[in-house]
C-alpha positions as CSV (number, residue, x, y, z in Angstrom):
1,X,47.8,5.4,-38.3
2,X,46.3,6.9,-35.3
3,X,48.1,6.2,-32.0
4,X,46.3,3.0,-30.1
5,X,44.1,4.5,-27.0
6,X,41.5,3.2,-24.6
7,X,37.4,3.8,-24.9
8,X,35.4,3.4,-21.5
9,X,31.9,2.8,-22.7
10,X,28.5,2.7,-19.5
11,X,26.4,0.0,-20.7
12,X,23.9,2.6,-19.4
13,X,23.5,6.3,-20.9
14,X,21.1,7.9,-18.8
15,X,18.6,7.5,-15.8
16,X,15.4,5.5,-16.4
17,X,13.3,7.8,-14.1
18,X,15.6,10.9,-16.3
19,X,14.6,10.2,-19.8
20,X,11.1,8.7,-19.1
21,X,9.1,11.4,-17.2
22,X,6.0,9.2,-16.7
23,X,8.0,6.4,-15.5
24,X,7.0,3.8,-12.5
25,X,10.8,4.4,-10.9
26,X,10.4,6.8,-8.0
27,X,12.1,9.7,-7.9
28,X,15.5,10.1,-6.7
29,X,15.2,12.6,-3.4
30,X,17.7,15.6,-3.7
31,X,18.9,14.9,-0.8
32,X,19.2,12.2,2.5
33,X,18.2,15.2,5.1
34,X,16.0,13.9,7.1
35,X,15.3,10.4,5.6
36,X,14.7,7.2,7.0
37,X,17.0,5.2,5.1
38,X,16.5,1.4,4.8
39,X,19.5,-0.9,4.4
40,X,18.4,-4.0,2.6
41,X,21.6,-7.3,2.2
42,X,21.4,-10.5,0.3
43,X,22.0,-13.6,2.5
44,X,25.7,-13.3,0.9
45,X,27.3,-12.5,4.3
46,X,29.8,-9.8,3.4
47,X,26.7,-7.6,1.9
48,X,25.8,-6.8,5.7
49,X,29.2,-5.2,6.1
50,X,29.4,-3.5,2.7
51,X,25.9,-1.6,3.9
52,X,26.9,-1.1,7.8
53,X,30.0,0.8,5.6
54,X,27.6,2.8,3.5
55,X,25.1,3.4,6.5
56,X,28.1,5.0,8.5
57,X,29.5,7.2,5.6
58,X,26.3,8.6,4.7
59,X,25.1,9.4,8.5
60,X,28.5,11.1,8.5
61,X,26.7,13.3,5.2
62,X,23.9,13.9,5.8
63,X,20.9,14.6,9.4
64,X,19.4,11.0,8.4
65,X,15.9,10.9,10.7
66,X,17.0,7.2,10.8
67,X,18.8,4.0,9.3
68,X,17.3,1.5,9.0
69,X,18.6,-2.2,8.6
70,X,16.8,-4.8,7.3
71,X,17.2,-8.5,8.2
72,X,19.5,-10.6,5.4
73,X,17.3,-11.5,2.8
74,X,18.0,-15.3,3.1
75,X,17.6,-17.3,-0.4
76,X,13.8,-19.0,-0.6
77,X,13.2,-21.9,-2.0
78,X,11.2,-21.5,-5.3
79,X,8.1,-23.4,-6.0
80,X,6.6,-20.9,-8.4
81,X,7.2,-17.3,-9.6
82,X,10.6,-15.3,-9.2
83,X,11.9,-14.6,-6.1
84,X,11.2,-11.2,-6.2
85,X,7.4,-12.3,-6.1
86,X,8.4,-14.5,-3.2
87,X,9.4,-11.5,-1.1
88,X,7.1,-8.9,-2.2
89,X,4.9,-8.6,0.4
90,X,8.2,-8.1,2.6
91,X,9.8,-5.2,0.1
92,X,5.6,-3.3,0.0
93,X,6.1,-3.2,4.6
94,X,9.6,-2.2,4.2
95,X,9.0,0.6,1.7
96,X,6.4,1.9,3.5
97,X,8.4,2.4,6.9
98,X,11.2,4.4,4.9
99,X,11.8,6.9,2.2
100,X,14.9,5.7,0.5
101,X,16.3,1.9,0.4
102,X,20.1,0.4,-0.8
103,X,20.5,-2.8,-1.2
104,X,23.8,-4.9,-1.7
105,X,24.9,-8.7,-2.3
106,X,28.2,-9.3,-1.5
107,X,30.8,-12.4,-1.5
């Protein structure tokens, strides 16, 4: 009988945008060198601190041209659609002032 162990499995084996070459998922930069980043929270309160968190680590990293942070995104009433249709004129402006985006919800 073999001996009882532990198996670690990733619900996800590989990159979209690295298995699918003529994917719509834009490329991951090589690196944050003169990037503005955009910091994008969910109206869940701690999400704001979680990115301030990230934001300072990865000025620390890397000559970032700028950072970016975005307004909570505060939760919208639906009438129709997804909420992600709601707020898509708002994600088109903000990807257009900056080259790479996180984005966090946090409790």
């Amino acid at each position: 009988m073999p001996p009882p162990g532990v198996t670690f499995l990733s619900p996800v084996a590989q990159y979209l945008d690295e298995i699918t070459p003529d994917s719509t998922i834009a490329p991951r930069p090589g690196t944050l060198d003169g990037k503005i980043l955009g910091l994008l929270p969910n109206w869940r309160p701690s999400a704001v601190h979680i990115l301030r968190a990230i934001g300072a680590l990865l000025e620390e990293r890397f000559r970032l041209k700028a950072l970016v942070m975005e307004q909570p995104v505060r939760e919208i009433p639906l009438r129709d659609g997804k909420l992600l249709d709601t707020l898509g004129g708002r994600l088109d402006e903000l990807a257009k002032r900056v080259d790479v985006v996180i984005t966090a919800t946090g409790d």
